[in-house]
N, CA and C atoms as a LAMMPS dump frame, in Angstrom:
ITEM: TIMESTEP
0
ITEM: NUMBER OF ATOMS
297
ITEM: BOX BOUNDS ff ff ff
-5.0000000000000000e+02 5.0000000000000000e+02
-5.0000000000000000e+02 5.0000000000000000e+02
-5.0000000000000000e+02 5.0000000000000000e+02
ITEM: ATOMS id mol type element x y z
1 1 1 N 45.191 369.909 252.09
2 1 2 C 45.526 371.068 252.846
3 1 3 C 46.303 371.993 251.92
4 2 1 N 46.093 373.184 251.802
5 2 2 C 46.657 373.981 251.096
6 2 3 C 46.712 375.53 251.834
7 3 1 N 48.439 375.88 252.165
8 3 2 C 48.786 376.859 252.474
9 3 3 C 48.975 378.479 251.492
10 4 1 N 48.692 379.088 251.524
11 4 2 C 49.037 380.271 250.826
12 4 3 C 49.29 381.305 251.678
13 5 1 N 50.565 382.276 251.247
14 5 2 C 51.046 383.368 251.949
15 5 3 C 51.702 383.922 250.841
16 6 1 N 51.085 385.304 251.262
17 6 2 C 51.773 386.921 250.287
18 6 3 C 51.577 386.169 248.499
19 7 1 N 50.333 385.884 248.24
20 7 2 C 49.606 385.797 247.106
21 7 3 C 50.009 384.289 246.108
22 8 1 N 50.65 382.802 247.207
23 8 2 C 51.326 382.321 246.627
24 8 3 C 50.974 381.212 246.949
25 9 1 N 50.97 379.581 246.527
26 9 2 C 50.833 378.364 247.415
27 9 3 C 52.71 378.333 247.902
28 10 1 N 52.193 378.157 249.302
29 10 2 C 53.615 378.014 249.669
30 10 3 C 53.427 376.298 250.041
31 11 1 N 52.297 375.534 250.32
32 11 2 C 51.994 374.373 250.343
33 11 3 C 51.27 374.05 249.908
34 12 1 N 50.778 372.585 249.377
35 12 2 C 49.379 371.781 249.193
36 12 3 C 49.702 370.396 249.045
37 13 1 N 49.058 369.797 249.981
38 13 2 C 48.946 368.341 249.947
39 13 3 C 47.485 367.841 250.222
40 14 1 N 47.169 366.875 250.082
41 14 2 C 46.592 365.608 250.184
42 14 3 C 47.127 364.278 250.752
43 15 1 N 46.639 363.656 251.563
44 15 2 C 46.747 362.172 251.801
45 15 3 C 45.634 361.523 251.235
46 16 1 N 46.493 360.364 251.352
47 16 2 C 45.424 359.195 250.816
48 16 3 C 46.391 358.179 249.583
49 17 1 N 46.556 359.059 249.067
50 17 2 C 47.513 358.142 247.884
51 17 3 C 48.971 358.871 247.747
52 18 1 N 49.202 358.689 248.893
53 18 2 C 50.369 358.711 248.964
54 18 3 C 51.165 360.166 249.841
55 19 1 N 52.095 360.983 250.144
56 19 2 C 52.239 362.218 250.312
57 19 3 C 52.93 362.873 249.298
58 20 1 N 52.59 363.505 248.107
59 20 2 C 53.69 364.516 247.388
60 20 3 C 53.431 366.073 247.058
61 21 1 N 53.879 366.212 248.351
62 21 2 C 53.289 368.139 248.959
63 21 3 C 53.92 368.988 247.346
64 22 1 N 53.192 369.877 246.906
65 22 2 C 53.642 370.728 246.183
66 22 3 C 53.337 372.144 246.368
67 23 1 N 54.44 373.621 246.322
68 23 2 C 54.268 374.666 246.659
69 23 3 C 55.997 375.05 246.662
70 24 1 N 55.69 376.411 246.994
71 24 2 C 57.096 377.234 247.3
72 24 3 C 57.804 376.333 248.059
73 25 1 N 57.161 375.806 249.576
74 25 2 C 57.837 375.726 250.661
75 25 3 C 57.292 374.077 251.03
76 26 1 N 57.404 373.208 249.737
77 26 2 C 56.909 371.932 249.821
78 26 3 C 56.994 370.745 250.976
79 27 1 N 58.001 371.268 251.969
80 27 2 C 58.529 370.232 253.313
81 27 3 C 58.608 370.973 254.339
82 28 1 N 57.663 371.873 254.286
83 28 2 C 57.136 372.462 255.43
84 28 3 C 57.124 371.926 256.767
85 29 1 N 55.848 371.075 256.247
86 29 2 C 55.522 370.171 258.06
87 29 3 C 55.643 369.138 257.58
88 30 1 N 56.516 368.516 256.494
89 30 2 C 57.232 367.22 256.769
90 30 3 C 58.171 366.494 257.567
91 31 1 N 58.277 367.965 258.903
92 31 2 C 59.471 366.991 259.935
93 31 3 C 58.091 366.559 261.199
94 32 1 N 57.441 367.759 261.081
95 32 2 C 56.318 367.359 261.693
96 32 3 C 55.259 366.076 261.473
97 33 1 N 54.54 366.102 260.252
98 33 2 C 53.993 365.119 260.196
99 33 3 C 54.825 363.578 260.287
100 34 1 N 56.324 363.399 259.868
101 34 2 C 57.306 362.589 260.213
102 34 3 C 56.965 362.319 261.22
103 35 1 N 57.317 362.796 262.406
104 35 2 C 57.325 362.676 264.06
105 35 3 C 56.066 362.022 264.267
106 36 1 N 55.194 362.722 263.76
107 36 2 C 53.573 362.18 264.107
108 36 3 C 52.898 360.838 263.54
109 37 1 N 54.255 360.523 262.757
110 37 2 C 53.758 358.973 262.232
111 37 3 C 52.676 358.62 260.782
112 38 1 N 52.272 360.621 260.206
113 38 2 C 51.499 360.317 259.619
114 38 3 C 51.921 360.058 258.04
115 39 1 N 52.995 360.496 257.548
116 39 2 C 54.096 359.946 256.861
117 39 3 C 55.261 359.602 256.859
118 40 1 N 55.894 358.07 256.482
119 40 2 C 56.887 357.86 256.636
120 40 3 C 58.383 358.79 256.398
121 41 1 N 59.581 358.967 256.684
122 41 2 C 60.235 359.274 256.418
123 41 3 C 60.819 359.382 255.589
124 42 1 N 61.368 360.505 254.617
125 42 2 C 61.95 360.524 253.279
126 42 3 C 62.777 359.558 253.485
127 43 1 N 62.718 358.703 252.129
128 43 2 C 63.768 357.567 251.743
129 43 3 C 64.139 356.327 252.428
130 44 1 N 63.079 356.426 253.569
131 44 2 C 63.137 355.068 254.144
132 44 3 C 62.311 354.28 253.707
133 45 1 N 62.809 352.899 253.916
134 45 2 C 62.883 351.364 253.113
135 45 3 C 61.149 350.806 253.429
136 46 1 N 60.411 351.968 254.132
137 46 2 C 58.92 351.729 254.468
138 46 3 C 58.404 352.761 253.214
139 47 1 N 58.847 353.562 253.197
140 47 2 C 58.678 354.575 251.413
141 47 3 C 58.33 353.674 250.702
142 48 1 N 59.071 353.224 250.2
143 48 2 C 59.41 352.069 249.161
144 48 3 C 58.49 350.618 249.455
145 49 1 N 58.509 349.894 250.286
146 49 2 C 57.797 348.93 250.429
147 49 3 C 56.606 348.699 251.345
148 50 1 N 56.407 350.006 252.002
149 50 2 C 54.992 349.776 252.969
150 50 3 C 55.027 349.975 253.89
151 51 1 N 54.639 350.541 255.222
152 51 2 C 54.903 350.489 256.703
153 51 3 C 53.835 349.31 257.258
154 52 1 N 54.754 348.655 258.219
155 52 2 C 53.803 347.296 258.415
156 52 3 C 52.729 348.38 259.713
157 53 1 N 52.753 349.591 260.081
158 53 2 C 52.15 350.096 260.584
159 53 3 C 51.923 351.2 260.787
160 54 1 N 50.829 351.653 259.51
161 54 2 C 50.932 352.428 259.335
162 54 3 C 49.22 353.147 260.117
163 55 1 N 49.427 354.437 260.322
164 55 2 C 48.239 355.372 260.786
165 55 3 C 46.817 355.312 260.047
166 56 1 N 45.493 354.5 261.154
167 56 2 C 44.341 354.605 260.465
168 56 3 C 43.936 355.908 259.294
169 57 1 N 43.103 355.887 258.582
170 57 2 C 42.629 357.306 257.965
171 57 3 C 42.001 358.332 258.99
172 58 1 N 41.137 357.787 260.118
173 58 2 C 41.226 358.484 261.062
174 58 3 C 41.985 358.952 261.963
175 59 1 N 43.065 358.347 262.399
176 59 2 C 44.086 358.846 263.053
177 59 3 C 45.123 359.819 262.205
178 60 1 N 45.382 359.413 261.131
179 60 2 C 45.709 360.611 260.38
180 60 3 C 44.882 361.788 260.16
181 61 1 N 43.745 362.165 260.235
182 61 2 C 42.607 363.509 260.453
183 61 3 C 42.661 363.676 261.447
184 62 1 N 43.104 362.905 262.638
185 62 2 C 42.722 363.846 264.03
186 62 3 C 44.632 364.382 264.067
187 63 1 N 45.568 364.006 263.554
188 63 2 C 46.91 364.532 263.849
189 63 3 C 47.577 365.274 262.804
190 64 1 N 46.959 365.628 261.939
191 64 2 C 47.501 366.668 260.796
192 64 3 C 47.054 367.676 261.149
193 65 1 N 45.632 368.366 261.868
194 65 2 C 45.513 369.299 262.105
195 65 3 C 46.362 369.523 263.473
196 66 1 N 46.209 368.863 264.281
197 66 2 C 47.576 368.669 265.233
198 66 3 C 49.158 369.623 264.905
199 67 1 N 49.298 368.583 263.721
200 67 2 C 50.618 368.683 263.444
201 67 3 C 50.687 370.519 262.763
202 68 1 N 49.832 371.001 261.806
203 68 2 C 49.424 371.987 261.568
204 68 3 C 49.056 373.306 262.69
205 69 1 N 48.771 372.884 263.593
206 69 2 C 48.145 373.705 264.779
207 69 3 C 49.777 374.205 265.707
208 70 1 N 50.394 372.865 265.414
209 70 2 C 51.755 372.914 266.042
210 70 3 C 52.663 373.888 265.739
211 71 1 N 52.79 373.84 264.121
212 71 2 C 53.718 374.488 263.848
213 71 3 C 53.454 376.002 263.497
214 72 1 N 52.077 376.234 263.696
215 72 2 C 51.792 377.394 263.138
216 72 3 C 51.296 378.153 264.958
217 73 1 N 51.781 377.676 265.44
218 73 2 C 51.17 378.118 267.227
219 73 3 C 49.902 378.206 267.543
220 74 1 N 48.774 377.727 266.631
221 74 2 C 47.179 377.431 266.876
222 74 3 C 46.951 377.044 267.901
223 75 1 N 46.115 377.017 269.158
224 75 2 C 45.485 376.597 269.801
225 75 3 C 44.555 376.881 269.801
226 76 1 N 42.952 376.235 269.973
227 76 2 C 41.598 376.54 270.374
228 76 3 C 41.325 375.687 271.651
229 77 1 N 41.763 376.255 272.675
230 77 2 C 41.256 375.637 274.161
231 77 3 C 40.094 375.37 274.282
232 78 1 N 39.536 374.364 275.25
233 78 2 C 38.448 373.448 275.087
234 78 3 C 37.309 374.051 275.521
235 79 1 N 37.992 375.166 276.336
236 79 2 C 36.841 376.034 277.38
237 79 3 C 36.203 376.948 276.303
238 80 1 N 37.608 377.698 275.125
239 80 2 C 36.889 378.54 274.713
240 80 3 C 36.21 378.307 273.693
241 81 1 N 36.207 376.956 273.129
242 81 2 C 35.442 375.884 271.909
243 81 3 C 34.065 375.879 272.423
244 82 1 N 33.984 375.057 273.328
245 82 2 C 32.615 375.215 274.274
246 82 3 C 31.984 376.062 274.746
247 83 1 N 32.593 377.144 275.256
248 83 2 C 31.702 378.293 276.158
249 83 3 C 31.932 379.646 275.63
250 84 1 N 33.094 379.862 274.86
251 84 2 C 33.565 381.113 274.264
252 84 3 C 33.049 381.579 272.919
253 85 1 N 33.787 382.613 272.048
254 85 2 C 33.502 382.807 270.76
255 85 3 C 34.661 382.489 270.027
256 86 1 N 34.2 381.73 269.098
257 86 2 C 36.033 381.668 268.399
258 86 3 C 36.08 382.453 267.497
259 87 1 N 37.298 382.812 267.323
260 87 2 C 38.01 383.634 266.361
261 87 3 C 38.214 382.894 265.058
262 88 1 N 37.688 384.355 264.067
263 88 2 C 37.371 384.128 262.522
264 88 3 C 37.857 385.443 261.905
265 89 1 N 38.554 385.107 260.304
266 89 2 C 38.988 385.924 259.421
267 89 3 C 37.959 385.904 258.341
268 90 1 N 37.745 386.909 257.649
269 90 2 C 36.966 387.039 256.375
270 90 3 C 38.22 386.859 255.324
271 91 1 N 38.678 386.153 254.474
272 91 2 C 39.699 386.013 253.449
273 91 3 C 39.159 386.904 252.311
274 92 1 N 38.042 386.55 252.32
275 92 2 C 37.131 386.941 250.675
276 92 3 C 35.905 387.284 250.683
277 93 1 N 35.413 388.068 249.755
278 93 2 C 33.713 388.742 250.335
279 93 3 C 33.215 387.866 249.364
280 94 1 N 33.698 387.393 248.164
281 94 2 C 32.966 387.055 246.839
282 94 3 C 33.638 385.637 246.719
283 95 1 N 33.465 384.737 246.052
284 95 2 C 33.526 383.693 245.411
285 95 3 C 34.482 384.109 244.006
286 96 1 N 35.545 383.167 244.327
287 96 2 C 36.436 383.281 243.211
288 96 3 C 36.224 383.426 241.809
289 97 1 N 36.887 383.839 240.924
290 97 2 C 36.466 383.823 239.16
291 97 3 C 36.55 383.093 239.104
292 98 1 N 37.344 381.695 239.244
293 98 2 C 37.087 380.279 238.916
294 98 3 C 36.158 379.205 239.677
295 99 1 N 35.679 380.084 240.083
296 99 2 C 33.679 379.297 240.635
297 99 3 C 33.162 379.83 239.573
């Protein structure tokens, strides 16, 4: 996942091997994803040695966008997923110089 605002990474992470978000604003939704179970808590003794229970790989994909949707006030209601039009931004007309 990688955030950018006003021409900058203010976030970027990956799961999978491990969490170490890098950007301006690197602990963004680390109180969030905390809460949500999908990474342990800074500096706790499950950091360090393992959580004896920790979140499938699927359950971590269905609650990061969650956790993401949360903090950024996203919602896509179910009615308007299904029956509506959803709302879309154009970021870019062209494909980056580094494609």
């Amino acid at each position: 996942m990688t955030y950018h605002a006003n021409g900058e990474v203010q976030l970027h992470f990956e799961l999978g091997a491990g969490y170490d978000p890098v950007g301006a604003r690197p602990d963004l939704l680390r109180p969030g994803l905390e809460a949500a179970g999908v990474i342990v808590p800074r500096d706790s003794i499950d950091d360090m040695l393992g959580a004896d229970e920790e979140l499938s790989a699927h359950a971590q994909q269905r609650q990061v966008p969650a956790v993401i949707g949360e903090h950024f006030a996203l919602s896509l209601p179910q009615q308007t997923i299904e029956n509506g039009r959803l709302p879309a931004v154009v970021t870019r007309t062209a494909p980056p110089s580094s494609w």
